[in-house]
C-alpha positions as CSV (number, residue, x, y, z in Angstrom):
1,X,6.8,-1.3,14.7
2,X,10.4,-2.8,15.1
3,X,13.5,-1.9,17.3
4,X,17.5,-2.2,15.7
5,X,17.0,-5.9,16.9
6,X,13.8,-6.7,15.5
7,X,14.3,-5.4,12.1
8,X,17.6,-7.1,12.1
9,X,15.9,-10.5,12.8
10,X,12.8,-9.5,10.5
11,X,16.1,-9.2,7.6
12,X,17.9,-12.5,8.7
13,X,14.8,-14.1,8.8
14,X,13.4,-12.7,5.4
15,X,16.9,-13.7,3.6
16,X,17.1,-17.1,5.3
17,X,14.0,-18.2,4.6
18,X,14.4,-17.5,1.1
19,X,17.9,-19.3,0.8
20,X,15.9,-22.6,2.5
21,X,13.0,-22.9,-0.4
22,X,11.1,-19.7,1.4
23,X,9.8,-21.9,4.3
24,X,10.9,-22.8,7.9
25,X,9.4,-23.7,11.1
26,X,8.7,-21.5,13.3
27,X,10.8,-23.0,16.2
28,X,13.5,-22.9,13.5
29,X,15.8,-20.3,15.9
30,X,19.0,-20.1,14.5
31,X,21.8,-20.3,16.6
32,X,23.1,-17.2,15.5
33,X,20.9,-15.7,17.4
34,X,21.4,-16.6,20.6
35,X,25.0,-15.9,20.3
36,X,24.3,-12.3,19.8
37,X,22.1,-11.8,22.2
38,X,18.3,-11.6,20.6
39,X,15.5,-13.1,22.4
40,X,12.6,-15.5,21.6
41,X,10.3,-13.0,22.3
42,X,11.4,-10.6,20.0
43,X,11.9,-13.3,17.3
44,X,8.0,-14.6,17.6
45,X,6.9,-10.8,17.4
46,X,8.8,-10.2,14.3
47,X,7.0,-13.6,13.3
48,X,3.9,-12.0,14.2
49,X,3.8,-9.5,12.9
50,X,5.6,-10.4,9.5
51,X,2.1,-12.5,9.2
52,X,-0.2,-10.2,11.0
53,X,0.6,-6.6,9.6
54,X,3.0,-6.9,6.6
55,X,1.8,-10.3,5.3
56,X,5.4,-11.2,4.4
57,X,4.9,-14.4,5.5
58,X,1.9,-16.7,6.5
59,X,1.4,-20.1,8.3
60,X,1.2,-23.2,6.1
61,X,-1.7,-24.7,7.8
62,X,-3.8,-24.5,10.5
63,X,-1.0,-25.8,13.1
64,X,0.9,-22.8,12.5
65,X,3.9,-24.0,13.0
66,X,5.1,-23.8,9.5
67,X,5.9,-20.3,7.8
68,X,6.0,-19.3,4.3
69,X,6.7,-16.7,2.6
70,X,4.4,-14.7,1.1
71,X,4.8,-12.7,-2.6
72,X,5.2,-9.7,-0.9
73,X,7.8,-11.3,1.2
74,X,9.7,-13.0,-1.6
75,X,10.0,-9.0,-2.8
76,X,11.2,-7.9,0.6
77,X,13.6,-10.8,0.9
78,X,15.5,-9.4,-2.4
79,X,15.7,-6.0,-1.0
80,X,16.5,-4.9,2.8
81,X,13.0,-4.8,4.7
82,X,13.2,-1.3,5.4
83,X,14.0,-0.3,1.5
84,X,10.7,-2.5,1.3
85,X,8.8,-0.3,3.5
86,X,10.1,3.3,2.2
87,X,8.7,1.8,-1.3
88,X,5.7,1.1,0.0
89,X,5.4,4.2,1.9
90,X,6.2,5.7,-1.7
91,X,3.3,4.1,-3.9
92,X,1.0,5.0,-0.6
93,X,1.6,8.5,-1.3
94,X,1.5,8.4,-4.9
95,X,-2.2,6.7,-4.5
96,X,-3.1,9.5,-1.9
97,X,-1.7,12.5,-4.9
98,X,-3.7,10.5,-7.8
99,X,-6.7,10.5,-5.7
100,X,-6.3,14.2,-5.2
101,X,-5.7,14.8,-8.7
102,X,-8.5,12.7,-9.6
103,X,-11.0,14.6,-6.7
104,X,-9.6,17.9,-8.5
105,X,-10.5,16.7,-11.8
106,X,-14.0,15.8,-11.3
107,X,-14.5,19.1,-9.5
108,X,-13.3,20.7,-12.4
109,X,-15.1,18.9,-14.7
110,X,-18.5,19.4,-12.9
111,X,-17.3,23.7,-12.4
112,X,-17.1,22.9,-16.3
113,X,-20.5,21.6,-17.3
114,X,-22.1,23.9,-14.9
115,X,-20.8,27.1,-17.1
116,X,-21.7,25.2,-20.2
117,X,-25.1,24.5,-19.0
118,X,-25.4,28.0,-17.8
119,X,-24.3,29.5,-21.4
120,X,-26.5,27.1,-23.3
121,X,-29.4,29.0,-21.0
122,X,-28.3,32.7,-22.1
123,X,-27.7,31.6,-25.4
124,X,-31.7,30.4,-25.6
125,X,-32.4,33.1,-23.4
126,X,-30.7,35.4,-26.1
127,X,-32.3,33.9,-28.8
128,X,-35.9,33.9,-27.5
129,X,-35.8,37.7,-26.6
130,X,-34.2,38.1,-30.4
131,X,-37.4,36.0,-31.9
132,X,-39.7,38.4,-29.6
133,X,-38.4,41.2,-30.6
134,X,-38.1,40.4,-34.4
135,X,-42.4,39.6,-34.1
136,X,-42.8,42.9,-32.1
137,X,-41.7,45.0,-34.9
């Protein structure tokens, strides 16, 4: 995913796009930057993939040239990217358990009507052979 660097211009980025109105352009590099030593290229694969992979931010148009920020990135923005991440990371895993529970329940449920169906058969089975043997006698 991200080096130190990366997920510290994914941050910046995040946070300054949401002080200017949640959109930029893309060649918007902030000067900051370059002082501290972070490179285009890492800035237009955090770009990238922020719109490719996390969906944290999309292109305006067709030119895309213009980003925005997405929902999800408007929620990421308000907290650090990474706390972001460990939350969804978090409701991944509490999907994956429900699931489980829910795969447990129907197997129960089906163990369940099997032994019901199979004591409704003795029952009748019980009660015929009482019937046969009450004409019998």
């Amino acid at each position: 995913m991200f080096n130190n660097k990366q997920f510290e211009i994914a941050e910046f980025l995040l946070k300054y796009m949401k002080n200017n109105g949640g959109k930029t352009s893309k060649d918007d590099y902030p000067s900051e930057f370059e002082n501290n030593g972070y490179y285009f290229d890492d800035y237009y694969f955090v770009i990238n993939y922020l719109v490719n992979h996390l969906e944290l931010i999309k292109y305006l148009d067709d030119s895309e040239y213009i980003i925005i920020l997405t929902p999800k990135g408007y929620s990421a923005a308000d907290k650090t990217l990474k706390k972001y991440l460990s939350d969804i990371e978090e409701e991944k895993d509490l999907e994956k358990n429900i699931k489980k529970l829910n795969y447990k329940s129907i197997k129960q449920s089906i163990l369940f009507s099997r032994i019901a169906i199979l004591i409704s058969i003795i029952s009748i089975i019980i009660a015929i052979l009482s019937f046969i043997k009450g004409i019998l006698r």
